[in-house]
C-alpha positions, 0 to 999 in steps of 0.5 A: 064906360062900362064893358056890354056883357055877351050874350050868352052862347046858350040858347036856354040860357039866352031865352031864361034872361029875356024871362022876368018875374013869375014866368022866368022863376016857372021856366027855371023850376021846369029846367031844374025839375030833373035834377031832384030826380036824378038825386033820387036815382043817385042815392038808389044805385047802391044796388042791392042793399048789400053792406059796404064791407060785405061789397069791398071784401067780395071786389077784394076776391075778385080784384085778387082773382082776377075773375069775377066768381060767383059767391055762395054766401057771405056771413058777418060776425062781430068780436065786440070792440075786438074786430068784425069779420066778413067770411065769404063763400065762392067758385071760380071755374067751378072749384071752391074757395073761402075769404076772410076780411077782417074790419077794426072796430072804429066807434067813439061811442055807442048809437042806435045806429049800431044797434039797428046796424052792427056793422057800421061801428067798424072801419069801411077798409079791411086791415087784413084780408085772407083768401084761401089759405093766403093772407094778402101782405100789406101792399098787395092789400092796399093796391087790392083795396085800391083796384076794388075801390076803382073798379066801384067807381066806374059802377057808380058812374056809369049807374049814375049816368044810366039813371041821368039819361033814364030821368031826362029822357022821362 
């Protein structure tokens, strides 16, 4: 004998499977509706437009300071196949300072991709990052990277979260 399967805990689900035919496959697509909506939502939480370089050397600054400062400027230049840099501007409690972060060149081969964005044919991680006058050693660069990299995280989620509740609350 066959076991009976339990009904589900669910009252949506419970009311989908009594559901059959055209009317059980309009229900779903009304229950599923919002989830193109919050994909849409997702991609656009990237926020400024802002290079992903550009973002990591500035949370690099802030992890290493431990404040948030304000940047004035922020100038890209690439070395060729040598190395592009990320020079940043900013103050912290009204006194200035400058950052460097240095990317290594990472393509296989050249595309239109690097032609309409130079940046994207160099690594996402900086090998070397100097913040004043400091170059930040190896393992303060990585636990720098690190922190800068959870720190992004918990933006991403909780961007992520306030566009899901924004979708679903529509």
């Amino acid at each position: 004998m066959l076991p009976t399967p339990e009904p589900p805990s669910n009252p949506a689900a419970a009311a989908l499977g009594r559901l059959t035919g055209p009317a059980r496959a309009s229900t779903l697509a009304r229950a599923l509706l919002p989830l193109p909506l919050v994909a849409m939502a997702l991609a656009g939480c990237s926020g400024s437009g802002e290079d992903v370089r550009v973002r990591l050397c500035k949370d690099i600054v802030a992890v290493h300071t431990g404040t948030q400062p304000v940047f004035e400027g922020a100038e890209t230049r690439t070395r060729g196949r040598e190395h592009a840099e990320v020079r940043l501007q900013y103050s912290v409690s009204g006194e200035s300072g400058g950052a460097s972060c240095f990317y290594a060149y990472n393509a296989v081969e050249d595309t239109a991709q690097q032609l309409a964005d130079p940046l994207s044919a160099y690594s996402a991680s900086p090998y070397r990052v100097i913040i004043g006058m400091e170059t930040l050693p190896k393992p303060a660069l990585a636990e720098a990277i690190r922190q800068a990299m959870l720190k992004q995280g918990k933006q991403f989620i909780e961007q992520a979260g306030q566009a899901a509740r924004k979708a679903l609350g529509q």
